[in-house]
C-alpha positions in Angstrom: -12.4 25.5 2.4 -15.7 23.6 3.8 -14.7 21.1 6.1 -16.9 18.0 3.9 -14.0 19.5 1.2 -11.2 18.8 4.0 -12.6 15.3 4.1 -12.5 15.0 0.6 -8.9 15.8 0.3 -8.0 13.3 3.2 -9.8 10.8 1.3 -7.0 11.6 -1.7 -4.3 11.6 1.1 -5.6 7.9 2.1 -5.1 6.5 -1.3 -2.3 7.4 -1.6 -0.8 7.1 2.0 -3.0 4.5 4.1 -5.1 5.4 7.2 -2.7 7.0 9.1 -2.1 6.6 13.1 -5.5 8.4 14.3 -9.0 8.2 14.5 -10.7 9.2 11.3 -12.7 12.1 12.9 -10.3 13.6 15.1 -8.0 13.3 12.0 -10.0 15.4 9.7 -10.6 18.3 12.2 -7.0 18.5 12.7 -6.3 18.9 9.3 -9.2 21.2 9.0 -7.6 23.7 11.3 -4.4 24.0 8.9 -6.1 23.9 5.5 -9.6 25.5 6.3 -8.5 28.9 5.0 -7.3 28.0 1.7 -9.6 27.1 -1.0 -10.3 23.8 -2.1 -9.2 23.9 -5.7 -5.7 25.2 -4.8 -5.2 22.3 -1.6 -6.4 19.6 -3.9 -4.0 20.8 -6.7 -1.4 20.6 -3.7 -1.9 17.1 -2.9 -1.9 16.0 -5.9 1.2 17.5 -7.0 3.1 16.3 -3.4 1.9 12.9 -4.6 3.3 12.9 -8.1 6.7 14.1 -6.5 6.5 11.9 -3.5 9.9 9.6 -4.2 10.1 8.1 -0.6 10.6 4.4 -0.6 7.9 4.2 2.2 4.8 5.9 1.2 3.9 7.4 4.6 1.0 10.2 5.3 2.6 13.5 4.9 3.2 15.9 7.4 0.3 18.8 6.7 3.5 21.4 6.2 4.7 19.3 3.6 1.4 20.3 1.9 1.5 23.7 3.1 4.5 24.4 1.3 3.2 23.3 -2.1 0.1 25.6 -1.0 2.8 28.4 -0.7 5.2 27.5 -3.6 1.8 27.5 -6.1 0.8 30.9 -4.7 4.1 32.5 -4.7 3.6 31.2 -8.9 0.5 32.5 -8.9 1.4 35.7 -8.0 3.8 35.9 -10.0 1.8 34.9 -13.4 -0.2 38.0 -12.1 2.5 40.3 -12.0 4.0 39.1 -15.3 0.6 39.4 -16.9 1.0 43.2 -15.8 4.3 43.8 -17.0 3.1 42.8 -19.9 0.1 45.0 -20.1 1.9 48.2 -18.9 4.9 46.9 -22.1 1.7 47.1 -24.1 2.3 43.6 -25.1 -0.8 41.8 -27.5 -2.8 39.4 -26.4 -1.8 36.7 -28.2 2.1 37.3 -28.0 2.0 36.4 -24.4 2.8 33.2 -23.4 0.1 30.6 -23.5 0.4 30.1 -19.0 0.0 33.6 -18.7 -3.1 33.8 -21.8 -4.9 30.8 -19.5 -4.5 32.3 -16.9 -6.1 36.0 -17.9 -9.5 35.9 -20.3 -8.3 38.1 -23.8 -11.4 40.6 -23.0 -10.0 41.5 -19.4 -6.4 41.8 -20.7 -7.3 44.3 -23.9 -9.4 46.1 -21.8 -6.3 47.4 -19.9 -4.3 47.3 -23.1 -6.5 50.7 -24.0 -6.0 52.4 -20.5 -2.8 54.6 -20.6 0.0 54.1 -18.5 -1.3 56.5 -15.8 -4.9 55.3 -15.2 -3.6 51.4 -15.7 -1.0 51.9 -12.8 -4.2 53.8 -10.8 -6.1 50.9 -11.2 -3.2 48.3 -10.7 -4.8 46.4 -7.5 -8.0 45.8 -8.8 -6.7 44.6 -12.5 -4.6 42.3 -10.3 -7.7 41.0 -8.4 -9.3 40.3 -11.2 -6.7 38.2 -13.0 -6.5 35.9 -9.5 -10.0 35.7 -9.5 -9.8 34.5 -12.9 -7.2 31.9 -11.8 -8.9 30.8 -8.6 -12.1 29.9 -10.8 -9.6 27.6 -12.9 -8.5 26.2 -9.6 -12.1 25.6 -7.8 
């Protein structure tokens, strides 16, 4: 993540939970040490979520591991999606009898492509179907 994305995610935080206790600068370079290596799609998705779940009487800016662990939470998901979405290939499940998360989440093209590998090469070539799916989802995300 670029650091004017950083400042655009602590602009979201503000709305949502004031100014905070710091200078505005030092504030956002903080922050950008925790979040700079995730991208921005997935921390704004992160934010937004904490805020929709946020039930504290006192809306108060969160504590950046509170927004690391809805970082974590929609990675471990995303992972596994992926996973389910191979199961599903090596089960030689259809395209359209997957569910629609998983279908979103994978273009029909890429998925029937490995639905005419064999069991063998698929397997071989488990790590880079894989990468491709999270690419797919990461473009969803960005």
């Amino acid at each position: 993540m670029e650091i004017n994305e950083t400042g655009k995610v602590m602009e979201v935080l503000s709305a949502f939970y004031g100014q905070g206790k710091s200078e505005t600068n030092k504030m956002l370079i903080a922050w950008h040490e925790i979040l700079k290596d995730y991208p921005y799609g997935l921390v704004y998705q992160a934010v937004m979520t904490y805020a929709k779940k946020d039930r504290r009487e006192y809306a108060s800016f969160p504590a950046p591991g509170a927004i690391l662990s809805v970082i974590e939470e929609a990675e471990a998901e995303q992972k596994n999606i992926v996973n389910r979405i191979f199961y599903a290939l090596l089960h030689k499940t259809p395209y359209g009898e997957m569910p629609i998360e998983q279908q979103k989440l994978c273009r029909q093209d890429v998925y029937e492509r490995g639905l005419k590998m064999d069991e063998e090469e698929l397997l071989a070539r488990q790590d880079a179907f894989k990468d491709i799916i999270r690419k797919e989802q990461k473009q969803l995300h960005d």
